[in-house]
N, C-alpha and C positions, 0 to 999 in steps of 0.2 A: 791627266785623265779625270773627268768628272766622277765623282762619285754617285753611290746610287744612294743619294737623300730623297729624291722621291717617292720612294715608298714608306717615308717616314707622312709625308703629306696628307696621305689618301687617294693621290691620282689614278694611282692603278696603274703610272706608267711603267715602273718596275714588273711588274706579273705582264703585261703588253710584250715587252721586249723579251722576256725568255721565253713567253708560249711562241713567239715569233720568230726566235732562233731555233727552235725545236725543230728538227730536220723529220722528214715522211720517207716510210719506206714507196710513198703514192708519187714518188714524183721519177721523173727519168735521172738517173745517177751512172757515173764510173766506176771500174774497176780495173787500172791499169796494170799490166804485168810485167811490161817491158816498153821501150821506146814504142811500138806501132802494136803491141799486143796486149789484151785485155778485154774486158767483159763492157757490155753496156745494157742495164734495166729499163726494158722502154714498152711504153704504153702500144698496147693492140688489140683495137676494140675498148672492150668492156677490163679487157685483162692485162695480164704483166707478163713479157717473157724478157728472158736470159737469150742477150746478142752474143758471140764469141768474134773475133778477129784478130788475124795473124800479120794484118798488113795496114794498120790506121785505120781501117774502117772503110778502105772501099774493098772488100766484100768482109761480107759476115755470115754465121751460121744461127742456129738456131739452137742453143743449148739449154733451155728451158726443160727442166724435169718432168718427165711424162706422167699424164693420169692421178694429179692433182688440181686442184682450182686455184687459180692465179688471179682472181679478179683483187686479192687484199691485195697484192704489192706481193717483192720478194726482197730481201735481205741476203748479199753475198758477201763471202769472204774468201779472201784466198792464201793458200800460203805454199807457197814452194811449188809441190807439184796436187797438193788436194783440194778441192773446190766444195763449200759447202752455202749449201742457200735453205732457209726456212720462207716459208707461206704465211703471209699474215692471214689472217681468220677473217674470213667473208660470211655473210650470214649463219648457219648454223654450225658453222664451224670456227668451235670455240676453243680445241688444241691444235698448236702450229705444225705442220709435217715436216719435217727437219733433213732432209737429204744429203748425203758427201757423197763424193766422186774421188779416186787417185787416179791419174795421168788419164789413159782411152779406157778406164776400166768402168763396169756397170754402177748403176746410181744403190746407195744403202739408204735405205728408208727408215726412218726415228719419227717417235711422235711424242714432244714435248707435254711438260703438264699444263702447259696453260699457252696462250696464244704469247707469240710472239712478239717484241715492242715494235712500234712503225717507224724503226730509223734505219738508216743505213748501215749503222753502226753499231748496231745489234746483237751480232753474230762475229768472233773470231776465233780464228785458229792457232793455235799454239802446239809443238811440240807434242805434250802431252795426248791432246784432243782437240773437239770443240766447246765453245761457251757459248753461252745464249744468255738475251737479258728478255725474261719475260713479265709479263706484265702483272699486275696486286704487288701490293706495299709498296710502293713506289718505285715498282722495275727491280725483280728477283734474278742475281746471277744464280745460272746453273751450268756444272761440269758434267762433261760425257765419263761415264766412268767404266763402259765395258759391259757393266749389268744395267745401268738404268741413269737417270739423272740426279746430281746430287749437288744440295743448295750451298752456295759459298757465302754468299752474304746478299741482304737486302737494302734498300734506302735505307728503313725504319733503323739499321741497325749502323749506320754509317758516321762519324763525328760531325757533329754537328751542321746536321742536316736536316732540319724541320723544316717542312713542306718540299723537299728535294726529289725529282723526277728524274729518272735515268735514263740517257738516253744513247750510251754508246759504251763498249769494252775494248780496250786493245790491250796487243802481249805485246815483251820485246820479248820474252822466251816464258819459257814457265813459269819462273817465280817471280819476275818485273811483269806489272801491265798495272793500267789506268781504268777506272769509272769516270763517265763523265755524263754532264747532264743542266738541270734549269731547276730555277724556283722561285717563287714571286715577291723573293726581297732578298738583298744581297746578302751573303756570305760563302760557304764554303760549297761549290760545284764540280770540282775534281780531285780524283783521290787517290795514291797510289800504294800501290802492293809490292814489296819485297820478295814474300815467301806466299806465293803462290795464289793470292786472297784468305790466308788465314789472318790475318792484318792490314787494317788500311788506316793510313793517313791520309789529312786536307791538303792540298795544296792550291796556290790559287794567287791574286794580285797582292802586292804586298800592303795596298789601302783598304782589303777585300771590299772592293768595289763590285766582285764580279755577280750575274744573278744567268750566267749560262756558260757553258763551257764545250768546246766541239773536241769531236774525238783527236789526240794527238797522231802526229806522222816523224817518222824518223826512221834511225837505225842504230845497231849497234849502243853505243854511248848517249848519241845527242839525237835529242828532241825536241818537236816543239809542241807547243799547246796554246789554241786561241783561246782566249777567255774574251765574254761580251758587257762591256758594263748596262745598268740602267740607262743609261743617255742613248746608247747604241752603239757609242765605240769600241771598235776590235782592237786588239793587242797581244801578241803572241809572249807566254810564258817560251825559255827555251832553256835547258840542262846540256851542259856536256861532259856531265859525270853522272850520267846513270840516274838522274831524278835525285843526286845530296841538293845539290844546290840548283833553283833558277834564277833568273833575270829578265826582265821587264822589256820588252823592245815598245818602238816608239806607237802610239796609238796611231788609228787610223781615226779618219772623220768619221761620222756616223753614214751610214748608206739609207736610203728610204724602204728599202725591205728586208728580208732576211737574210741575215749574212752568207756569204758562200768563202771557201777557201778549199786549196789545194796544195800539196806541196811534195817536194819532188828532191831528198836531201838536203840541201841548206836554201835549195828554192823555191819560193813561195811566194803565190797570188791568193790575193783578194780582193774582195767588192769594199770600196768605199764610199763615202761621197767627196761633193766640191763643190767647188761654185756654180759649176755647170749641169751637176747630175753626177750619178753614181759612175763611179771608174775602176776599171782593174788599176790594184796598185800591186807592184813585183818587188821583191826582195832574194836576192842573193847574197844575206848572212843570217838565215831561218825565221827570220821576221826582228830583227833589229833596226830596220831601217827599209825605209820604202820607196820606190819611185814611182808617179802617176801613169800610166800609159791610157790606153783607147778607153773609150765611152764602154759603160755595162751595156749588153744586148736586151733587151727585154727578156722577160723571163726565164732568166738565167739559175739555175737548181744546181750545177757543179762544175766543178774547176778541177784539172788534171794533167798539171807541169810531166813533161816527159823529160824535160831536159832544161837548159837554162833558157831558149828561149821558146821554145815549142813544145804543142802539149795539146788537150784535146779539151772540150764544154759541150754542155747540155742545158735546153733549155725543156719547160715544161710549158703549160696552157693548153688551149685548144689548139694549138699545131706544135706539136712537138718540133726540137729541133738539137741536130746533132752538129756541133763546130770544129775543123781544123785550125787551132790557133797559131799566130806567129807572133814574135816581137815581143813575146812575154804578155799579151792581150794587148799588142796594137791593133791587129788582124785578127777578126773572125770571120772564117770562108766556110760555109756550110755545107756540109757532106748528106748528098742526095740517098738515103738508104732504098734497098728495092722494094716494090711492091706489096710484093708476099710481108714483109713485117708488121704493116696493117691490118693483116685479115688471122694471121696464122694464131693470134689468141683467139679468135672463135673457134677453131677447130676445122677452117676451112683452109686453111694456109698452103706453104711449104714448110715439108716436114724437118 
């Protein structure tokens, strides 16, 4: 895997590729909960609402939280049976509305101290509560504590993190979970917590080559974690002991836009390149090894394995676009949503 000597240059290639891997809460994304159930973020209008589906996506409902503004994007998390989405901040709204839900129960409204990051990966739930990464000093985690919000840790305060942007949280329970994030010359982009964010360690490539890192997916024990170098190549860090130890799976080529990944227990897609253009590449032993399947679809923003070979994408642009994948991304067959999804973020919709 090349390392990131470029930013020793001046090229500015290094700062390129991680403002580039930086994911938006602005683009259409997944939230899968099961084989054919899950959430999907999608543009309508001017605004963003929260899709729900019990059956893959041919039908869906409308689960976007009432009687707030959705034009910033929204941020979801899910966990077991409670659902929780923040608002990013649209013009003069510059603290995030923070909402959760348990199973058909009514929506609880919270309002953060400061706007919400623009990632998908934002917002997670754990046991305890929820967590939010908000934005100053370089992306502030904050805990729900019952009475109010209260700060775990910031970039500024993280090992060896100068110029470090956050850009994602996840739990495996209360006291394991992950920061992760970009910065514009390589070193240390992910970091992980024992005892609940009262401590955090680096973790990362073992040439630290990395200058971005996407939120990890797993369970239990094993995990994995992309890290992006300067050149653009992906490569999944993966632990199966709890984040003691990891190991380096094989790189990917670099891809011409921003990376996307998905993964689904030990399987896992992403976007590469090749001789021919950008490719889903599939792994079933959590990113240690790859095989090339189908062409990337044009503006493609998420990947979302259901199973070993099937699973669901999303594309963004001026036509949005929701995919049924097969073949681990040999096949993508585009799933027609209704009407009403267009209009119903102006307020003219179905409700």
């Amino acid at each position: 895997m090349a390392t990131a000597c470029s930013s020793a240059t001046g090229d500015g290639s290094s700062d390129r590729t991680a403002r580039t891997a930086a994911p938006s809460a602005t683009e259409p994304s997944l939230v899968m909960t099961g084989g054919e159930s899950g959430f999907a973020v999608w543009p309508s209008g001017k605004a963003w609402v929260l899709l729900r589906t019990d059956d893959g996506f041919r039908h869906v409902q409308n689960a976007t939280p009432p009687g707030v503004p959705t034009d910033g994007g929204l941020v979801v998390s899910w966990g077991g049976s409670s659902l929780a989405v923040a608002v990013g901040p649209v013009e003069r709204l510059l603290r995030s509305p923070l909402l959760t839900t348990t199973g058909t129960g009514e929506w609880m409204t919270d309002e953060l101290p400061g706007g919400v990051v623009s990632s998908p990966a934002a917002v997670a739930l754990r046991p305890a509560g929820v967590t939010v990464l908000t934005t100053g000093r370089g992306g502030t985690l904050l805990t729900s504590t019952g009475t109010g919000w209260q700060e775990v840790v910031d970039a500024r305060a993280l090992p060896d993190a100068s110029g470090l942007a956050l850009d994602g949280v996840t739990w495996a329970g209360d006291a394991f979970g992950w920061l992760t994030g970009h910065r514009p010359s390589s070193g240390a982009v992910a970091f992980q917590t024992r005892d609940g964010g009262r401590t955090w360690a680096a973790i990362g490539a073992p040439d630290g080559s990395a200058v971005a890192a996407l939120a990890p997916c797993g369970q239990g024990a094993t995990w994995s974690l992309p890290e992006l170098a300067a050149s653009g190549r992906l490569r999944v860090l993966r632990t199966r002991d709890t984040g003691a130890t990891w190991s380096a799976g094989q790189p990917l080529p670099a891809s011409s836009g921003r990376p996307v990944w998905g993964c689904q227990g030990e399987e896992v897609w992403a976007v590469g390149g090749s001789g021919t253009g950008d490719r889903i590449y599939a792994s079933s032993d959590g990113g240690a090894s790859w095989t090339a399947e189908g062409p990337t679809p044009s503006g493609l923003t998420a990947l979302a394995p259901t199973g070993q070979t099937d699973g669901f994408a999303a594309g963004g642009g001026r036509s949005p676009v929701l995919w049924s994948v097969t073949g681990a991304g040999k096949a993508f067959t585009r799933i027609d949503l209704p009407g009403w999804v267009a209009t119903v973020g102006t307020g003219t919709g179905h409700d």
